[in-house]
PDB file of N, CA, C and O in Angstrom:
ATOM      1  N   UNK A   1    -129.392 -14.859 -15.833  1.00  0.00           N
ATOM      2  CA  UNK A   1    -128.223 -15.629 -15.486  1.00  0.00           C
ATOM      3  C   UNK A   1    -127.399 -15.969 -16.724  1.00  0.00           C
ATOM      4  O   UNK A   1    -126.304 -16.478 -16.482  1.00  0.00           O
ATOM      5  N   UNK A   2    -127.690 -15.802 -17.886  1.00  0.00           N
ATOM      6  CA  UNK A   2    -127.024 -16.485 -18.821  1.00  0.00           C
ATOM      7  C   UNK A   2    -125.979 -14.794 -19.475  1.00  0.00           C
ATOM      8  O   UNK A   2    -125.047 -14.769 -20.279  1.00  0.00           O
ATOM      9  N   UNK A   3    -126.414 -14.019 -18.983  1.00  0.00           N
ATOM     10  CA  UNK A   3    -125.010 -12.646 -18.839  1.00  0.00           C
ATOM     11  C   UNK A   3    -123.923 -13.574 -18.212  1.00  0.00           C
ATOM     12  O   UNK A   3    -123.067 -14.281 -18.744  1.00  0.00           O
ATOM     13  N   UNK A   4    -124.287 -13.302 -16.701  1.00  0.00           N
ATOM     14  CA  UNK A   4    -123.735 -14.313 -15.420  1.00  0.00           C
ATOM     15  C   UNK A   4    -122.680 -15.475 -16.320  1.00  0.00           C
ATOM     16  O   UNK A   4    -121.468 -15.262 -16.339  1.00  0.00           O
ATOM     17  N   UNK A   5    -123.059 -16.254 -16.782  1.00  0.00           N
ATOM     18  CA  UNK A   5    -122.275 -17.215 -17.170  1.00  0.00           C
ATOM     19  C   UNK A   5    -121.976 -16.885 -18.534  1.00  0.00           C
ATOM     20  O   UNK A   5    -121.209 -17.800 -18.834  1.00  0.00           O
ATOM     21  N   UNK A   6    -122.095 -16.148 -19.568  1.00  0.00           N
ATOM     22  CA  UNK A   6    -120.820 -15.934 -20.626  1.00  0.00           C
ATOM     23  C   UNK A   6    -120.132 -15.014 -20.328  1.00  0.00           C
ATOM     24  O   UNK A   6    -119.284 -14.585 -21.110  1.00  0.00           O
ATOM     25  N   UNK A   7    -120.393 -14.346 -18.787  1.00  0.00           N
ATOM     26  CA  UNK A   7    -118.902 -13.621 -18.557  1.00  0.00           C
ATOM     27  C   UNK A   7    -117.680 -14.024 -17.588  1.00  0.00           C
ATOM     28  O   UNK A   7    -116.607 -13.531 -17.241  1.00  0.00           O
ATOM     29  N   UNK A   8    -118.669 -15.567 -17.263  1.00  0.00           N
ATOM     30  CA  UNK A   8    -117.380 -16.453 -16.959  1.00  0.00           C
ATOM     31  C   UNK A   8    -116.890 -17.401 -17.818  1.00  0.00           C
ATOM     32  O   UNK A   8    -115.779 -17.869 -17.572  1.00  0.00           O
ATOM     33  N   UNK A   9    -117.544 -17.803 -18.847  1.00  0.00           N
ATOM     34  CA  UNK A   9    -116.740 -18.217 -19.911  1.00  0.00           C
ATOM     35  C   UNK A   9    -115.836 -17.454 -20.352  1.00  0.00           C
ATOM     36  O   UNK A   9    -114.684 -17.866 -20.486  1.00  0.00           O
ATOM     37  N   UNK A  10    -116.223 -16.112 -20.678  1.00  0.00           N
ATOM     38  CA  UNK A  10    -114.907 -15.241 -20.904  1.00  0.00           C
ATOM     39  C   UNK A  10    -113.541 -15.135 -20.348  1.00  0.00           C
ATOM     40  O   UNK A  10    -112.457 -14.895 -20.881  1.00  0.00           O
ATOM     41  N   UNK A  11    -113.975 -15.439 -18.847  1.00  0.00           N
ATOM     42  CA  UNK A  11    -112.936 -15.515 -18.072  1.00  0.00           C
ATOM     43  C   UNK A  11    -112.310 -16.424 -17.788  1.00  0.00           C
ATOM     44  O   UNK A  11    -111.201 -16.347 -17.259  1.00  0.00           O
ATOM     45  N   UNK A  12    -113.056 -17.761 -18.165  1.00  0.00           N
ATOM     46  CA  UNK A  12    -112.387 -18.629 -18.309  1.00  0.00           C
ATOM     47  C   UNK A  12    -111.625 -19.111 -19.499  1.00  0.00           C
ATOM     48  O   UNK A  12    -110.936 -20.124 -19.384  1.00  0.00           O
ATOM     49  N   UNK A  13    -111.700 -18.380 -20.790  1.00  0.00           N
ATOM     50  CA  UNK A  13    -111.212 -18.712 -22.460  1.00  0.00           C
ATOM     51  C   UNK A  13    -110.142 -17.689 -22.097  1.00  0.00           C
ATOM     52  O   UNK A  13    -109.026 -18.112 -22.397  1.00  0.00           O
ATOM     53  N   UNK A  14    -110.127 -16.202 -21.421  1.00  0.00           N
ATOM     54  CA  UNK A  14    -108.838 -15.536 -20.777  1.00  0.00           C
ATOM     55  C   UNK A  14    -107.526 -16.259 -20.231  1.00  0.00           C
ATOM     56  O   UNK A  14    -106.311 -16.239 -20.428  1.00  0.00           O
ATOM     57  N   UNK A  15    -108.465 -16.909 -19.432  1.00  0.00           N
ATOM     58  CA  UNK A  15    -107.209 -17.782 -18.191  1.00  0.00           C
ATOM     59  C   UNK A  15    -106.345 -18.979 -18.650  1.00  0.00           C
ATOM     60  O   UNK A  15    -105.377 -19.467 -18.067  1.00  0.00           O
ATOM     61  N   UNK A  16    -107.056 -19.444 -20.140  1.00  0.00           N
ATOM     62  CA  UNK A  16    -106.805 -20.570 -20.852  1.00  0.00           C
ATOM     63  C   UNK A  16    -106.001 -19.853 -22.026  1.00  0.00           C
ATOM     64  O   UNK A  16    -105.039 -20.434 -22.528  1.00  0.00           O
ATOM     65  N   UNK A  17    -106.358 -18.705 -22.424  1.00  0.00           N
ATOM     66  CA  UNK A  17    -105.525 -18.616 -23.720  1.00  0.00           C
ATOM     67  C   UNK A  17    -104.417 -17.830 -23.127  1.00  0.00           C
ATOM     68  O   UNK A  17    -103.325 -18.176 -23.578  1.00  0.00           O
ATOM     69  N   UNK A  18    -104.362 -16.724 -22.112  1.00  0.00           N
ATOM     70  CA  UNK A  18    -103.529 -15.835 -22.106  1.00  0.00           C
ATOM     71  C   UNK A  18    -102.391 -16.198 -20.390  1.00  0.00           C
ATOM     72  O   UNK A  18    -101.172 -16.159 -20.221  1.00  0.00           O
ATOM     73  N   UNK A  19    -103.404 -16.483 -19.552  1.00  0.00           N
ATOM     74  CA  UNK A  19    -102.742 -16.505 -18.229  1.00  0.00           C
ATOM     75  C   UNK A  19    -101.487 -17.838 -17.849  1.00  0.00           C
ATOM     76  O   UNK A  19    -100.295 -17.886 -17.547  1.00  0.00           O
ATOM     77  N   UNK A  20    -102.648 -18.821 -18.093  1.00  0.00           N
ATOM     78  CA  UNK A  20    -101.990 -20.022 -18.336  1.00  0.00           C
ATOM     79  C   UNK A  20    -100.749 -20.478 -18.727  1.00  0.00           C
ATOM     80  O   UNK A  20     -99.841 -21.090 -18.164  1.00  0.00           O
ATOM     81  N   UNK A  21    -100.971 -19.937 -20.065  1.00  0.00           N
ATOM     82  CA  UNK A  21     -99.620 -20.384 -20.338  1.00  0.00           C
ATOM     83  C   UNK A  21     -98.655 -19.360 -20.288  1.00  0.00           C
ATOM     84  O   UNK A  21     -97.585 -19.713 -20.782  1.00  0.00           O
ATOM     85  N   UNK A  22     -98.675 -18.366 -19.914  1.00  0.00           N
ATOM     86  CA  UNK A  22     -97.644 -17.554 -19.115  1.00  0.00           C
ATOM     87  C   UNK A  22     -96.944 -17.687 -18.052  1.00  0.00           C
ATOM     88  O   UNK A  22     -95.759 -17.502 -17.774  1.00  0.00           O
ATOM     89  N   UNK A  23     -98.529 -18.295 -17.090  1.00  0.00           N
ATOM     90  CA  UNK A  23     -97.460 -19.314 -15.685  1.00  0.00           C
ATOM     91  C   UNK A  23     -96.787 -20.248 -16.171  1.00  0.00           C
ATOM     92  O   UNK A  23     -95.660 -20.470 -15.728  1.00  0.00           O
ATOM     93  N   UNK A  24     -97.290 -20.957 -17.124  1.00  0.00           N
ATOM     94  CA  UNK A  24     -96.447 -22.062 -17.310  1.00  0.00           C
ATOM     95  C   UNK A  24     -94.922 -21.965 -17.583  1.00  0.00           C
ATOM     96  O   UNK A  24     -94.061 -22.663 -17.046  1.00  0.00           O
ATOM     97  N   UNK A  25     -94.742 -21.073 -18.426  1.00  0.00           N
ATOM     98  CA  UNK A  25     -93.266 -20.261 -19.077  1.00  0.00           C
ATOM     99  C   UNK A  25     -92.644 -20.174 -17.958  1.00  0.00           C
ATOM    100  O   UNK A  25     -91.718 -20.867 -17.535  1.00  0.00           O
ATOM    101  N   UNK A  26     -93.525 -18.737 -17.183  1.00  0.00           N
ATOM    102  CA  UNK A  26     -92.570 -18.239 -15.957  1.00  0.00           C
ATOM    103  C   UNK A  26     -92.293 -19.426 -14.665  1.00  0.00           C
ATOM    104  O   UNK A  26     -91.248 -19.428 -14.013  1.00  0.00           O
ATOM    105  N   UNK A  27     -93.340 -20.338 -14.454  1.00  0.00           N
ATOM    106  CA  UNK A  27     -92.965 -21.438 -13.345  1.00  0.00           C
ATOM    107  C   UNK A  27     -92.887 -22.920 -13.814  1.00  0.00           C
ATOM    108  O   UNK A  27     -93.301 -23.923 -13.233  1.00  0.00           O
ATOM    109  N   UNK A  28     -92.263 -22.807 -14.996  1.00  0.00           N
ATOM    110  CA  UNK A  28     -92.370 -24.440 -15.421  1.00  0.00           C
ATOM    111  C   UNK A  28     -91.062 -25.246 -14.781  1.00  0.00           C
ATOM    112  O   UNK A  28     -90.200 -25.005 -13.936  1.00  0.00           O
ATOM    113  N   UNK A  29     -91.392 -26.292 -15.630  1.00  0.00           N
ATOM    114  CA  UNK A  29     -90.356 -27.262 -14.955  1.00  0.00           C
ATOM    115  C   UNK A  29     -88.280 -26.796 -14.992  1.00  0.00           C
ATOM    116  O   UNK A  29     -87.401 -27.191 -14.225  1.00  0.00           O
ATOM    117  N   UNK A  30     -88.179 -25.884 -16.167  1.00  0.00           N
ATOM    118  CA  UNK A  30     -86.901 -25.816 -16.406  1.00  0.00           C
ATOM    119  C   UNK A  30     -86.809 -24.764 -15.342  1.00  0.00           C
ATOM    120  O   UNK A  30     -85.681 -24.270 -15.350  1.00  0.00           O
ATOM    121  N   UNK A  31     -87.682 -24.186 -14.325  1.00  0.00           N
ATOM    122  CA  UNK A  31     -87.449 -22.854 -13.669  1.00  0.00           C
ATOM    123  C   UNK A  31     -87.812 -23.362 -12.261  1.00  0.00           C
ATOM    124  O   UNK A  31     -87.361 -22.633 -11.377  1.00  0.00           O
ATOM    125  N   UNK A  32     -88.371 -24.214 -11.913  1.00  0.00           N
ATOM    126  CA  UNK A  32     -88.414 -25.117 -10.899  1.00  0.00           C
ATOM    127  C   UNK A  32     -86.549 -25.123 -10.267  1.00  0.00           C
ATOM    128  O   UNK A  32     -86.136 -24.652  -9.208  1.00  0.00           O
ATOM    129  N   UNK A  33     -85.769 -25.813 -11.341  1.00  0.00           N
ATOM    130  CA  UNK A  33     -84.805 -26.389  -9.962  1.00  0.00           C
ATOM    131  C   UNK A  33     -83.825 -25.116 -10.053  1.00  0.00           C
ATOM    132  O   UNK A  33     -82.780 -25.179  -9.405  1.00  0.00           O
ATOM    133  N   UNK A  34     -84.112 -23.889 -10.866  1.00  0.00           N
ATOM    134  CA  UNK A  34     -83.070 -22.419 -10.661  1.00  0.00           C
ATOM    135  C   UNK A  34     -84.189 -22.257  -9.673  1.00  0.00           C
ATOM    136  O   UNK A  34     -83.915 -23.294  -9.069  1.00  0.00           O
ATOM    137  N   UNK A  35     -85.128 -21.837  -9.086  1.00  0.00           N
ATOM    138  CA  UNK A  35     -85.813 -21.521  -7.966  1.00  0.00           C
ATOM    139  C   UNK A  35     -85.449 -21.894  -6.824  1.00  0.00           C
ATOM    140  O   UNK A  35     -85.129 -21.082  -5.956  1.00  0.00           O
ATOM    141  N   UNK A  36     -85.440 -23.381  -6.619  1.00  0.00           N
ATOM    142  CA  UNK A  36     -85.097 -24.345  -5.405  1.00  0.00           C
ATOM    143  C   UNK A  36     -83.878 -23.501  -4.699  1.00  0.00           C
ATOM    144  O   UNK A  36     -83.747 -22.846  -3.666  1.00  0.00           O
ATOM    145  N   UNK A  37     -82.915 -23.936  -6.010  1.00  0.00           N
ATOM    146  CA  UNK A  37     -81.154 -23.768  -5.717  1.00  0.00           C
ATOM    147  C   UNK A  37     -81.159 -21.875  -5.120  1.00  0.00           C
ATOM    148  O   UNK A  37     -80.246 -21.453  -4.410  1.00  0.00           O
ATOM    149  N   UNK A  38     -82.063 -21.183  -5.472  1.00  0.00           N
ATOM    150  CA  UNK A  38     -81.899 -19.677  -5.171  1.00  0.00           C
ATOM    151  C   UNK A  38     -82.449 -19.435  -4.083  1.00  0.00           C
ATOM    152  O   UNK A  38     -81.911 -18.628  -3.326  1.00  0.00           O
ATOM    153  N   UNK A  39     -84.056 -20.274  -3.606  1.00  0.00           N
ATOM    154  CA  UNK A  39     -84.418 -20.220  -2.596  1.00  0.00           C
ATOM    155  C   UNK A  39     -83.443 -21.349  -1.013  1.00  0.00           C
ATOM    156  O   UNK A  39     -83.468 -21.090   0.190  1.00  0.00           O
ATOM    157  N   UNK A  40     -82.815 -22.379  -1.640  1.00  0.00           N
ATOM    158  CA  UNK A  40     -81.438 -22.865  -0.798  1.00  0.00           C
ATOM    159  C   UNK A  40     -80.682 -21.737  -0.574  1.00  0.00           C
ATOM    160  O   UNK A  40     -80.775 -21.520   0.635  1.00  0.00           O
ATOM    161  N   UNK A  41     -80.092 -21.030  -1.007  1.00  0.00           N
ATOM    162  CA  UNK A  41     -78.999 -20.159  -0.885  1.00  0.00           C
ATOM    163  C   UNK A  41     -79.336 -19.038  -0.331  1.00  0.00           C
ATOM    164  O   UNK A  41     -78.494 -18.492   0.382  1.00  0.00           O
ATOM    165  N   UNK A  42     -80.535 -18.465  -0.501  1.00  0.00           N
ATOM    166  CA  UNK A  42     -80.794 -17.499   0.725  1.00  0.00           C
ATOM    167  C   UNK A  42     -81.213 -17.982   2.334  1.00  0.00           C
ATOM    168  O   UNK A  42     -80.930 -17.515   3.437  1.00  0.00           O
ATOM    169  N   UNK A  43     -81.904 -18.973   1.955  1.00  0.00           N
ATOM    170  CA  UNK A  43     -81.884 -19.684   3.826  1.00  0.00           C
ATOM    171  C   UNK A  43     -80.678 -20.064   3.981  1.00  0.00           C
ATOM    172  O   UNK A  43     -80.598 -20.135   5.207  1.00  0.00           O
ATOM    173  N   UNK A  44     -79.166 -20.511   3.353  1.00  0.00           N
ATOM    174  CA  UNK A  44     -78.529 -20.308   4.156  1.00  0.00           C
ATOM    175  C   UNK A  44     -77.549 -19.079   4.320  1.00  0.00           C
ATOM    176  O   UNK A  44     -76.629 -19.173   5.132  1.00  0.00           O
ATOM    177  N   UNK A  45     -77.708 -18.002   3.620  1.00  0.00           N
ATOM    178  CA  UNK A  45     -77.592 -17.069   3.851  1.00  0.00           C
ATOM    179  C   UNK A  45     -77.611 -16.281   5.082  1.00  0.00           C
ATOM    180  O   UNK A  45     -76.776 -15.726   5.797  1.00  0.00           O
ATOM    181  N   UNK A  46     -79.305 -16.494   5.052  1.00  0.00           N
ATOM    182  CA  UNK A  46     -79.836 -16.236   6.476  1.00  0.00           C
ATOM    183  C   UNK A  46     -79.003 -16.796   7.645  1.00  0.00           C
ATOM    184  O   UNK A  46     -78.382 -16.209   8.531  1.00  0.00           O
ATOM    185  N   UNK A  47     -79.141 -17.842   7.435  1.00  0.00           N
ATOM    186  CA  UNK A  47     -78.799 -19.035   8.576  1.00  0.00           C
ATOM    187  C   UNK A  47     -77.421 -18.092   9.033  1.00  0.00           C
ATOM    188  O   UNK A  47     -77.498 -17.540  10.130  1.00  0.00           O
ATOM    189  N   UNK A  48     -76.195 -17.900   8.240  1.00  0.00           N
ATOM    190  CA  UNK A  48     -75.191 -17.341   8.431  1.00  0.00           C
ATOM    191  C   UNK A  48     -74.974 -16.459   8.801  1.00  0.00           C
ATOM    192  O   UNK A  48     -73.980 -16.467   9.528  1.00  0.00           O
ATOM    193  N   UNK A  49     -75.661 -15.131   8.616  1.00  0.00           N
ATOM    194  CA  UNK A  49     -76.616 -13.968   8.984  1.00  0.00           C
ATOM    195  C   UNK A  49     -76.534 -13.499  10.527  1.00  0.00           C
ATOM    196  O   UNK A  49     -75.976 -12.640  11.211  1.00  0.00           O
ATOM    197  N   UNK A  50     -77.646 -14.848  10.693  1.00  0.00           N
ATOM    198  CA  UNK A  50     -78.160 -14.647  11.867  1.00  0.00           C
ATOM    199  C   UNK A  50     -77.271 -15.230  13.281  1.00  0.00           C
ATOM    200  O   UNK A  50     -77.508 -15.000  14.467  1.00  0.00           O
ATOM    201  N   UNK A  51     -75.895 -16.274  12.507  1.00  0.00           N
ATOM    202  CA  UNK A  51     -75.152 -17.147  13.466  1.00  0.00           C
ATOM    203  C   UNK A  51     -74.208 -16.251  13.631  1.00  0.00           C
ATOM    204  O   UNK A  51     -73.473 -16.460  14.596  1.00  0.00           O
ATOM    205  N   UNK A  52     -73.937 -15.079  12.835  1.00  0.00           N
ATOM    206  CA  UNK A  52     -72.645 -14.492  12.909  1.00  0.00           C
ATOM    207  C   UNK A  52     -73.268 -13.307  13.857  1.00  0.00           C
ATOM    208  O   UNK A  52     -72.617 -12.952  14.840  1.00  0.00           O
ATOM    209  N   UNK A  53     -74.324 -12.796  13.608  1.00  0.00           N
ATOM    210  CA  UNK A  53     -74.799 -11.972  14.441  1.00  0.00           C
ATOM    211  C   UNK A  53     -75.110 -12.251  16.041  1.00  0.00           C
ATOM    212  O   UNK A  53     -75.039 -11.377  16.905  1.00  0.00           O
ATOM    213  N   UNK A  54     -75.486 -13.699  16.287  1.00  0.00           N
ATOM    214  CA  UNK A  54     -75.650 -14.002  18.197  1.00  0.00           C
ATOM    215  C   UNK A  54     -73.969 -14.113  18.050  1.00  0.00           C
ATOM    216  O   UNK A  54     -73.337 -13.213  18.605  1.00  0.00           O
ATOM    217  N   UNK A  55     -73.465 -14.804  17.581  1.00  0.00           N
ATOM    218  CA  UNK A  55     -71.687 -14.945  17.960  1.00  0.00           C
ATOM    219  C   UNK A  55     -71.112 -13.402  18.569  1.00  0.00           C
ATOM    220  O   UNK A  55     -70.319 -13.232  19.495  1.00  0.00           O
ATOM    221  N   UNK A  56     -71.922 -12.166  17.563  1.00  0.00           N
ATOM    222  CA  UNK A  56     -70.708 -10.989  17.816  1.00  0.00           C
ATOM    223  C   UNK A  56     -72.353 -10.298  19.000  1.00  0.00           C
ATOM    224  O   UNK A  56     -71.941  -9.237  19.469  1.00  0.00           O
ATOM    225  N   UNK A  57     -73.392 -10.468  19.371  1.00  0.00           N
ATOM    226  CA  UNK A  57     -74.233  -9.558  20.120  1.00  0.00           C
ATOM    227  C   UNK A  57     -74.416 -10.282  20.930  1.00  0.00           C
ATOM    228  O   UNK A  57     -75.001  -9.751  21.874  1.00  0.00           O
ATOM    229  N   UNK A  58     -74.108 -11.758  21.129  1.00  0.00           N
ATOM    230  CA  UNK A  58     -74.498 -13.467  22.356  1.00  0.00           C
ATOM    231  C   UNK A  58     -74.359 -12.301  23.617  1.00  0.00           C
ATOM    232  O   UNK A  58     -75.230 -11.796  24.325  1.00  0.00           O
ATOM    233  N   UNK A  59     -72.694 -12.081  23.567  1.00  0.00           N
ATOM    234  CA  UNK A  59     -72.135 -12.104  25.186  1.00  0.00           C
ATOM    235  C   UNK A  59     -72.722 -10.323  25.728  1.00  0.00           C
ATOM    236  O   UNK A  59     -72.857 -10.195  26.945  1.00  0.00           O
ATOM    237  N   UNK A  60     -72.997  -9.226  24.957  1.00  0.00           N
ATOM    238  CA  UNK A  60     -73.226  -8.553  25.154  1.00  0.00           C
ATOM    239  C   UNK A  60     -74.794  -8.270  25.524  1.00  0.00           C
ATOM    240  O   UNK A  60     -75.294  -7.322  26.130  1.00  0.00           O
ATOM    241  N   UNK A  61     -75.316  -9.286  25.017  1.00  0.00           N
ATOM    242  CA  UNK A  61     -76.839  -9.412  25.213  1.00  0.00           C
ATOM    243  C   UNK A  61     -77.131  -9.994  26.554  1.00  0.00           C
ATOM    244  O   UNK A  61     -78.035  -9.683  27.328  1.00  0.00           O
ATOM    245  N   UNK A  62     -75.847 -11.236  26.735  1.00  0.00           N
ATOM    246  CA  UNK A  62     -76.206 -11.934  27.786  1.00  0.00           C
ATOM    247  C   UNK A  62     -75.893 -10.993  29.089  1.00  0.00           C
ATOM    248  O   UNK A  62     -76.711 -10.921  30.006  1.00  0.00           O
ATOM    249  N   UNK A  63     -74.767 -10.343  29.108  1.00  0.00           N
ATOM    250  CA  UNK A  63     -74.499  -9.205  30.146  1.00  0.00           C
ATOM    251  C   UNK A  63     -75.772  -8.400  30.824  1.00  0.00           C
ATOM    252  O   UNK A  63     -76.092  -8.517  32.007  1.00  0.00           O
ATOM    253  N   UNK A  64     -76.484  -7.505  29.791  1.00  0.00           N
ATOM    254  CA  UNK A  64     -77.434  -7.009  29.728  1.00  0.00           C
ATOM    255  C   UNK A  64     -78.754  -7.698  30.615  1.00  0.00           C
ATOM    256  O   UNK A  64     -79.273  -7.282  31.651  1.00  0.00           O
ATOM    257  N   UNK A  65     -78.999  -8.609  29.998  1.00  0.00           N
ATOM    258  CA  UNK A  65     -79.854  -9.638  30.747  1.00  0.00           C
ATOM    259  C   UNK A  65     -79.781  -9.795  32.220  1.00  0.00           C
ATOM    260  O   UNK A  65     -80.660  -9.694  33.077  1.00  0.00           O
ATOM    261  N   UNK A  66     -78.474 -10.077  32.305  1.00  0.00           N
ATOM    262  CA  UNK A  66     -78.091 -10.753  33.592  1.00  0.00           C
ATOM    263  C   UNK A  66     -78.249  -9.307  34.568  1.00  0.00           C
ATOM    264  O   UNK A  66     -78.472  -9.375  35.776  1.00  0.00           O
ATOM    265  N   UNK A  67     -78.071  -7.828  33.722  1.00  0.00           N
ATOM    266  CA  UNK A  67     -78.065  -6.842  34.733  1.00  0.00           C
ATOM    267  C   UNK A  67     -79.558  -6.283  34.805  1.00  0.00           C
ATOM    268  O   UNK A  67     -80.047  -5.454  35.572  1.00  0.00           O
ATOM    269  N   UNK A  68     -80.024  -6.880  33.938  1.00  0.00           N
ATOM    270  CA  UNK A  68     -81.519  -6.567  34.290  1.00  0.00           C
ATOM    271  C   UNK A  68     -81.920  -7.550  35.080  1.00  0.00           C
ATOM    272  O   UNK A  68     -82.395  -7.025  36.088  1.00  0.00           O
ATOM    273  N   UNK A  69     -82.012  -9.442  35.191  1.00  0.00           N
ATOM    274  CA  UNK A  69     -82.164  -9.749  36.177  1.00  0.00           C
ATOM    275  C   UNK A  69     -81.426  -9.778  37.226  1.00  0.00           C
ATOM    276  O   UNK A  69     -82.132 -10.319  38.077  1.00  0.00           O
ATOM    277  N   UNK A  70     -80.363  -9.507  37.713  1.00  0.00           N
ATOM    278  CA  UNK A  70     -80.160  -8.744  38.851  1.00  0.00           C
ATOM    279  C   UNK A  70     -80.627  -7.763  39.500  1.00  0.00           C
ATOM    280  O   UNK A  70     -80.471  -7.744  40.721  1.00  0.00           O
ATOM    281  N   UNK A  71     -81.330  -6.687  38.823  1.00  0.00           N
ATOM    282  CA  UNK A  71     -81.967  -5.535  39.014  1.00  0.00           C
ATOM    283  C   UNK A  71     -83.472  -5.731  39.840  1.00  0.00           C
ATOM    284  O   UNK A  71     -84.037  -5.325  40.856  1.00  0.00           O
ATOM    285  N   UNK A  72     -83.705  -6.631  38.686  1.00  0.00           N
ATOM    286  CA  UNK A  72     -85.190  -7.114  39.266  1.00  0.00           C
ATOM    287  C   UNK A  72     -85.090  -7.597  40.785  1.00  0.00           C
ATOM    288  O   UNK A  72     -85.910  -7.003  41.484  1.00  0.00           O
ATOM    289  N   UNK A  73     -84.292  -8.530  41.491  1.00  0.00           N
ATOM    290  CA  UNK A  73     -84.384  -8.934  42.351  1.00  0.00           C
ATOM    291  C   UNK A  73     -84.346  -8.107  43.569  1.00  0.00           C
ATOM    292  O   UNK A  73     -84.465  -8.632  44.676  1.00  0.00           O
TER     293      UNK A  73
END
């Protein structure tokens, strides 16, 4: 067992010298609120997306519908 555990010390003196503070760089605090503001702007993106799309496919969808339940009956 003592393989076993200095090859998780290894992996743990890895995660501490090299990984770590790489996340930290790439997700720290100064990259936090450019994230937020980029992840805001694609939901409403979306949001817009998807409102402009039932506006122009709503009435043509709803047609459809209505001739399939008619059909059914």
């Amino acid at each position: 067992m003592g393989h076993e555990q200095e090859f998780l010390m290894d992996i743990i003196a890895y995660w501490q010298q090299h990984v770590a503070p790489y996340l930290r760089a790439k997700f720290g605090r100064d990259e936090r609120g450019a994230s937020l503001v980029e992840y805001a702007l694609l939901v409403a993106l979306i949001a817009v997306v998807c409102i402009v799309a039932i506006a122009f496919l709503g009435k043509s969808a709803s047609s459809k519908f209505s001739n399939v339940g008619s059909n059914l009956q």
